[in-house]
C-alpha positions in Angstrom: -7.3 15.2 -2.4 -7.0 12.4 -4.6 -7.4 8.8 -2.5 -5.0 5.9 -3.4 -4.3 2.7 -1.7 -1.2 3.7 -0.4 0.2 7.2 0.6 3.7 8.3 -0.9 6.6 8.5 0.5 7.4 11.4 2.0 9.7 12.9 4.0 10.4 16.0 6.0 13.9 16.9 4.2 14.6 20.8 3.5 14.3 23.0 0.7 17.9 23.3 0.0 19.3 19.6 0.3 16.7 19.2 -2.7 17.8 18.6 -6.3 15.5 21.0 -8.4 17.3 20.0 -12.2 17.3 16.2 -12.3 13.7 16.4 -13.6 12.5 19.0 -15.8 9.0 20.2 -16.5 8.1 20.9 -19.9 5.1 23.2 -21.1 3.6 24.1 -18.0 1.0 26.5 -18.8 0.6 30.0 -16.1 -2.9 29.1 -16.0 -5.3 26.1 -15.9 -9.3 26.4 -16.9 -11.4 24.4 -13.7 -13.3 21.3 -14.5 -11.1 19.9 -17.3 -8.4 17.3 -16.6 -4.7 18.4 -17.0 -1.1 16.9 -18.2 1.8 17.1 -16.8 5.3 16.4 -19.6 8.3 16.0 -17.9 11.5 14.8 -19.0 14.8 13.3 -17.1 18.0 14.6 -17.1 20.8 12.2 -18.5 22.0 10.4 -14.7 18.5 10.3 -13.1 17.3 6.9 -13.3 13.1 6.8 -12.0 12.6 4.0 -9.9 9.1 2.3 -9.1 7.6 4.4 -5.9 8.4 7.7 -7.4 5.0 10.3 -7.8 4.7 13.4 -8.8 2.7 15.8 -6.6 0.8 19.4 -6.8 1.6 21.7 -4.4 0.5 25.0 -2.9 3.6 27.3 -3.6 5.2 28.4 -0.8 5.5 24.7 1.0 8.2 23.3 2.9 7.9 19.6 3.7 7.1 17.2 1.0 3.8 16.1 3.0 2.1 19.5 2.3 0.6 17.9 -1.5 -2.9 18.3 -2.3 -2.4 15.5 -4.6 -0.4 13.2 -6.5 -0.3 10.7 -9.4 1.9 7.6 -9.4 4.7 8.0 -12.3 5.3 5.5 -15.1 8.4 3.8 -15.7 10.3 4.1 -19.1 9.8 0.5 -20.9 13.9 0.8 -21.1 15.2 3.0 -18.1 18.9 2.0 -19.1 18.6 4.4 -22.3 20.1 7.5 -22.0 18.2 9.8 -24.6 16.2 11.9 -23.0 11.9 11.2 -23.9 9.5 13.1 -22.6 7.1 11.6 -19.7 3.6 12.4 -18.7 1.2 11.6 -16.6 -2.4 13.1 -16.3 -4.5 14.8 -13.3 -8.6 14.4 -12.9 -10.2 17.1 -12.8 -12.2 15.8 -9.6 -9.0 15.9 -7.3 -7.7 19.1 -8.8 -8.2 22.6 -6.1 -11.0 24.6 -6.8 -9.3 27.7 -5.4 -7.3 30.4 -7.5 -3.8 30.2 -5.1 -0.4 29.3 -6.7 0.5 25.8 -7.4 3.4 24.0 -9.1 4.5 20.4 -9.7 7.0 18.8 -8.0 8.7 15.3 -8.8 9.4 13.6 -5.2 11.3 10.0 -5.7 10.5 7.2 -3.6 13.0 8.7 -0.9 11.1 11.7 -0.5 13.5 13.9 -1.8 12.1 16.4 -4.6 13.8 15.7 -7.8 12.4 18.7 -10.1 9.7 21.3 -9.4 7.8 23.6 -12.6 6.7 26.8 -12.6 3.9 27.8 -10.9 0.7 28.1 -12.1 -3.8 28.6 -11.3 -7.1 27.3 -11.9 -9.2 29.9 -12.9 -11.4 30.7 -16.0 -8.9 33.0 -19.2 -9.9 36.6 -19.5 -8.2 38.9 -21.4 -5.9 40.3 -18.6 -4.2 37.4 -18.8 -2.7 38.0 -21.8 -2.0 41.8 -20.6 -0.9 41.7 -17.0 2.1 39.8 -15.9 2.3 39.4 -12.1 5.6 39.5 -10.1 5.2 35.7 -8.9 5.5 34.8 -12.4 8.8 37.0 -13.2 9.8 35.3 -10.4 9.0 32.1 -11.8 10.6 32.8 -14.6 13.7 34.0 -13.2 13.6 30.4 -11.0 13.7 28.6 -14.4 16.3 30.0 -15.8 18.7 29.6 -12.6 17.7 26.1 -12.7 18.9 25.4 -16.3 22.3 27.1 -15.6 22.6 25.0 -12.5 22.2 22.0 -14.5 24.4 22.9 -16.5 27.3 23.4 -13.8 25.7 20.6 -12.8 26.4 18.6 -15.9 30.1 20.5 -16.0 30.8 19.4 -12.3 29.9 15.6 -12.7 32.0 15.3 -16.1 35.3 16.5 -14.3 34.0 14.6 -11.0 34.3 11.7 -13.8 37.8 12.5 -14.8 38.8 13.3 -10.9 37.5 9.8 -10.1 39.4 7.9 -12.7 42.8 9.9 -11.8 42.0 9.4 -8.5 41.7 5.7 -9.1 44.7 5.3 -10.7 46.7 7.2 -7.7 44.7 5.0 -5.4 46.3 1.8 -7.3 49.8 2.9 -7.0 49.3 4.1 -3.3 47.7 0.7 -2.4 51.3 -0.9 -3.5 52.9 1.0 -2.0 51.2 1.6 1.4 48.5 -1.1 1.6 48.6 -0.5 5.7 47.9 3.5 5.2 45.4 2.5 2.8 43.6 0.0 5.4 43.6 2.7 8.3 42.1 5.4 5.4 39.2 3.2 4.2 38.0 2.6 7.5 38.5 6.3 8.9 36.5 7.3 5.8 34.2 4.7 6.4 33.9 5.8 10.3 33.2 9.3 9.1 30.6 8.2 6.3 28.8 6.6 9.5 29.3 9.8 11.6 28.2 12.0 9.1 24.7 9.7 8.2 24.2 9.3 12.5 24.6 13.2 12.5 22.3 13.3 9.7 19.6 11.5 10.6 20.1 12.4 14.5 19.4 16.3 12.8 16.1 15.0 11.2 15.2 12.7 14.3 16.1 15.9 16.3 13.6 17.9 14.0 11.0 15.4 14.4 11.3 15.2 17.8 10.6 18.7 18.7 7.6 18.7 16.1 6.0 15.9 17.5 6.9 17.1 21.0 4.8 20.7 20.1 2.0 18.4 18.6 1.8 16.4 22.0 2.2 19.5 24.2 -0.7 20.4 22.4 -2.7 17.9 22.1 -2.4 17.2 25.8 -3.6 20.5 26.0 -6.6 19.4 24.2 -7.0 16.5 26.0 -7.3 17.9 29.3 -10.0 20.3 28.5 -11.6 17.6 26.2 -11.0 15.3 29.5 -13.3 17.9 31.9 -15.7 17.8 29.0 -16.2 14.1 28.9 -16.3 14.1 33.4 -19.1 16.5 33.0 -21.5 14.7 30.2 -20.3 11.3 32.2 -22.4 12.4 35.2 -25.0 14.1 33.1 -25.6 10.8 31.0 -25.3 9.0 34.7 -28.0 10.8 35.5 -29.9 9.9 32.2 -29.3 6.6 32.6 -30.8 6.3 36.1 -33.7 7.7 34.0 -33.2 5.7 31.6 -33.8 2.1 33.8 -36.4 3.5 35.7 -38.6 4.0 32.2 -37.4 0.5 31.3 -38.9 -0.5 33.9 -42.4 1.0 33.4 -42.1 0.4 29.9 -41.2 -3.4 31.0 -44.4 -3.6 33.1 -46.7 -2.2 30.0 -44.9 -4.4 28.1 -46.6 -7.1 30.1 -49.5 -5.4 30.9 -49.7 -4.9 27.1 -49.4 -9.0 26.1 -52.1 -10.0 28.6 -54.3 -7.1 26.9 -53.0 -8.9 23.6 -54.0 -12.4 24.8 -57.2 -11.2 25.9 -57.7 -9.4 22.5 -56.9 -12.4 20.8 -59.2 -14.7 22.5 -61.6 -11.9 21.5 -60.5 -11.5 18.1 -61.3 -15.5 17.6 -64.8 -15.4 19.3 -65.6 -12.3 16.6 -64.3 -14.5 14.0 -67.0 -17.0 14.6 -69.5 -15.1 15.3 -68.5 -13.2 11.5 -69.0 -16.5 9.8 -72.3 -16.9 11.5 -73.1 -13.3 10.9 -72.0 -13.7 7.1 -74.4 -16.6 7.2 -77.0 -14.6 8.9 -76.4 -12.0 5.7 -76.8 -14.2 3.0 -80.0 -15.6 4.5 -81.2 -11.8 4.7 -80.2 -10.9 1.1 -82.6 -13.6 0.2 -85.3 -12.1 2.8 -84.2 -8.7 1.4 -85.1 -9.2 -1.9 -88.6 -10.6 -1.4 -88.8 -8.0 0.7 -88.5 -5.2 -1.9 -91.8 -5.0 -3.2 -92.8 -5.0 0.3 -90.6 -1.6 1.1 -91.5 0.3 -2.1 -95.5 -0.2 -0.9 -94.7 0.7 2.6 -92.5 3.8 1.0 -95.9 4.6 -0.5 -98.0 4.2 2.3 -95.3 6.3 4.3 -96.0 9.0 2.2 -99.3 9.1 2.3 -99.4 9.0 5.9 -96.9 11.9 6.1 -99.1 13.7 4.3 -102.1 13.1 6.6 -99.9 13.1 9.5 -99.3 17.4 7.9 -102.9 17.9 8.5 -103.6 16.2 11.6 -100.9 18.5 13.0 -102.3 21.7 11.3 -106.0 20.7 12.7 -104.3 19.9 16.0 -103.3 23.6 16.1 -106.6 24.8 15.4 -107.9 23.1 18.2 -105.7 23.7 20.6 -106.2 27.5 19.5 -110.4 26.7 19.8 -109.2 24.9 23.4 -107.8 28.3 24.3 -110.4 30.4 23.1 -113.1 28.0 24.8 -110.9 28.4 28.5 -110.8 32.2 27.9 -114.9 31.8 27.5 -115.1 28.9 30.5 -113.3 31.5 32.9 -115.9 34.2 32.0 -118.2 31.9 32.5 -117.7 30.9 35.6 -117.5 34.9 36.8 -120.9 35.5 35.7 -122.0 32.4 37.5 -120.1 33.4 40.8 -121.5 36.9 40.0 -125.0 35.8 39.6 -125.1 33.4 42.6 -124.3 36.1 44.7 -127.0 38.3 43.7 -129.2 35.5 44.1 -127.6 35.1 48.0 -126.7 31.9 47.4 -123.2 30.2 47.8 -121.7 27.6 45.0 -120.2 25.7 47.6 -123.2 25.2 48.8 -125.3 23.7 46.2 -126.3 20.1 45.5 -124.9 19.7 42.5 -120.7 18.7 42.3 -118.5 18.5 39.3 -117.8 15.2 38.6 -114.3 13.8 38.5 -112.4 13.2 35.5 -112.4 9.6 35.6 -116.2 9.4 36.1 -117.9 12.0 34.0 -115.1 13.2 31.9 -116.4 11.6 28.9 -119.5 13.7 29.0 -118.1 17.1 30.1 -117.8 20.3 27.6 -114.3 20.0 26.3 -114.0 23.7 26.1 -115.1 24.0 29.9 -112.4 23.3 32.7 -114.8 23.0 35.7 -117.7 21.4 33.7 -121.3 22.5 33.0 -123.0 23.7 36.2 -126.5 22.9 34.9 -125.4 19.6 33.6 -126.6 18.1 36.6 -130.6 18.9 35.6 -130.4 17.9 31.9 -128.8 14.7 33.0 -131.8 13.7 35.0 -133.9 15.1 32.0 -132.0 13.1 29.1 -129.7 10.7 30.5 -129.6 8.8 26.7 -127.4 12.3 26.0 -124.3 11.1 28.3 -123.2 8.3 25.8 -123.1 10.0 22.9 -120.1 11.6 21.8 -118.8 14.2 19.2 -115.8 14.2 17.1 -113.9 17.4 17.1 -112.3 17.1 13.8 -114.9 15.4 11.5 -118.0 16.5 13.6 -119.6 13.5 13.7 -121.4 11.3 16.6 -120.0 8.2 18.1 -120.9 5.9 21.0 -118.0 3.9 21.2 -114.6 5.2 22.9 -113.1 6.0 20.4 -113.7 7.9 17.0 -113.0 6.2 13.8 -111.2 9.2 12.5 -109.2 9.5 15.8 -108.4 5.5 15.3 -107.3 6.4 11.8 -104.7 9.7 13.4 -103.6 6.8 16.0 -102.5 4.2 13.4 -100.7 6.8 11.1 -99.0 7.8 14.3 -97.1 4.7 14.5 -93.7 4.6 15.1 -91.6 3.8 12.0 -87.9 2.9 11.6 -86.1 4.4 9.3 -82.2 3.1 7.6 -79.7 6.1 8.9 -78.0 5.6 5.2 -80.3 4.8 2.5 -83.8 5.8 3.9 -85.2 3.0 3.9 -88.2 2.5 6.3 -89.2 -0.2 8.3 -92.2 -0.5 10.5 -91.6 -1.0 14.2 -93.0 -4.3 15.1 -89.9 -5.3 12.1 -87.4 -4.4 14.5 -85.0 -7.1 14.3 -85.5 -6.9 10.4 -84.5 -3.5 10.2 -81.3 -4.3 12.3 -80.6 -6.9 9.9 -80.4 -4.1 7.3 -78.6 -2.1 8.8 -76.1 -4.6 9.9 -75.5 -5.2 6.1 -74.2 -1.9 5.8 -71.2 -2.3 7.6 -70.4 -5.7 6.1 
């Protein structure tokens, strides 16, 4: 419905106290096409004069009160309302506030009163097909029908107020010589008219009072109706949003004491948040001072990447001759355990007991430089070629490179030990640093996550 400032008058006056022939509507088509805008022509009959607050309305066919339009346009005054040649008006409808249904509609012209001065024929909004040029409905006979009664009736309506005219001027001229000769009769007649007049309008409007009354009486019936269900309703979700509310200030509550217990975490984080602030500018400091070291250190890495390699490759071999010994270690228990069955075996055919004999294994912290590797209990007859050729105990032979050394240690063992070093190694670019670089290489790293 189309929205304006201001509503129009309206009023809720009956069908047959309305005066359908003072305004007539010309070239109403049976059918308007949705989505386009549409005009209304009208014209005035000779006595009707317009006034400012007049509008003219579309409504559903079949109304009964003025209210019931689904819209309305304001009308335009005549630039000279005293002329009595009848022009044709119009005034023109949007096609956003027009209905989108296919129901019967007409126009009506409602003055500012809200009295209907002229309704049209009634008409839809739908698409043309051809069966509207073929079919002819019954509401539309009707229509027609309605048209035609409402020109005859303006023309009795024209005939009636022409000899109302004449009636009125011989009536004023009786009323002149009456009033000379009774002016007290006179007197009493106005004012019994005028009493009536007044009885008749307080009859009147106590009818449409009365009409009122009893509408608005069913509406508040109703609606108290309404109310008293709507009334339980509102009792019921009052205590059930009681109930939330008690919920409600007891998790304010808790929130209120996180709240606090969340702004000393913030203060503490704070006072954090500035202590790792300085210690960033000094670690920024710390960075730039290591880009320099990083750089001279680069030659440095790529030799060290190269001497990394090389001892990954050796470090391959020492692990596959690793194997191989501890296979020959194996082999050489399997042998020692033999062994010492043929000697346990042999000392008994020889009645003697090993217990019992002079000669004891040394210990592993004495003599365990000199022993067989391959034999877990040592020699037996060490004991006699050790008094024979005691220049035999400190000389030593290498597993791996066969070779004779004196000292501790074996040159090629020293070598396996120092390839063996720990190395540290950048989780994200590969570099490696050696591990006596530690804080170095947690420099680097650190640099990273800058």
């Amino acid at each position: 419905m189309e929205k304006t400032i201001e509503d129009p008058p309206t009023s809720a006056v009956l069908l047959d106290r309305c005066h359908f022939s003072q305004v007539i509507f010309n070239s109403v088509e049976k059918f308007y096409v949705p989505g386009g805008d549409i005009t209304c022509y009208y014209t005035f009959a000779e006595h009707f004069i317009p006034r400012r607050k007049d509008w003219i309305g579309i409504f559903r066919v079949g109304w009964k009160t003025t209210r019931e339009y689904y819209t309305f346009m304001w009308v335009a005054l005549p630039s000279d309302i005293n002329n009595k040649s009848a022009k044709q008006q119009e005034v023109q409808f949007k096609a956003y506030y027009l209905p989108k249904d296919d129901e019967y509609y007409q126009f009506c012209y409602v003055d500012q009163d809200g009295v209907v001065r002229g309704a049209s024929i009634p008409f839809q909004f739908r698409p043309e097909s051809e069966e509207d040029i073929l079919v002819v409905t019954t509401k539309v006979c009707l229509v027609e029908e309605i048209e035609q009664h409402n020109k005859e009736l303006f023309k009795e309506n024209q005939e009636l107020k022409d000899s109302c005219a004449s009636l009125q001027k011989q009536n004023s001229s009786m009323q002149a010589e009456l009033q000379r000769k009774q002016e007290e009769l006179e007197t009493l007649q106005s004012i019994n008219k005028k009493l009536e007049q007044k009885v008749k309008e307080q009859k009147t409007c106590w009818e449409t009072e009365l009409l009122q009354l009893k509408e608005h009486n069913l509406k508040v019936s109703s609606e108290n109706e309404k109310m008293g269900i709507r009334v339980d309703q509102l009792q019921a979700q009052l205590s059930t949003q009681e109930k939330e509310m008690e919920k409600l200030v007891q998790g304010d509550q808790d929130k209120a004491e996180q709240l606090e217990h969340l702004k000393n975490e913030n203060d503490q984080l704070f006072l954090s948040l500035t202590e790792q602030r300085e210690q960033q500018k000094k670690l920024q400091q710390i960075v730039e001072d290591m880009k320099q070291k990083e750089t001279t250190a680069a030659k440095k890495q790529q030799e060290l990447m190269d001497e990394n390699f090389d001892l990954s490759r050796r470090l391959s071999e020492n692990k596959i001759i690793c194997d191989v010994l501890q296979r020959e270690r194996e082999r050489m228990e399997r042998e020692n355990d033999l062994l010492k069955k043929e000697n346990s075996r042999l000392l008994s055919y020889m009645g003697l007991d090993f217990d019992s004999l002079p000669y004891q294994v040394p210990t592993s912290d004495q003599g365990g430089a000199g022993q067989n590797p391959g034999l877990v209990y040592g020699n037996p007859y060490s004991g006699i070629q050790e008094s024979s050729a005691p220049s035999l105990l400190s000389i030593k032979k290498c597993f791996t490179c066969k070779s004779d050394f004196a000292d501790e240690i074996c040159d090629h063992t020293l070598e396996q030990q120092q390839m063996q070093t720990p190395c540290l190694n950048c989780p994200i670019c590969d570099k490696t640093f050696p591990a006596r670089e530690k804080q170095i290489f947690e420099d680097h790293v650190f640099c990273h996550s800058l």
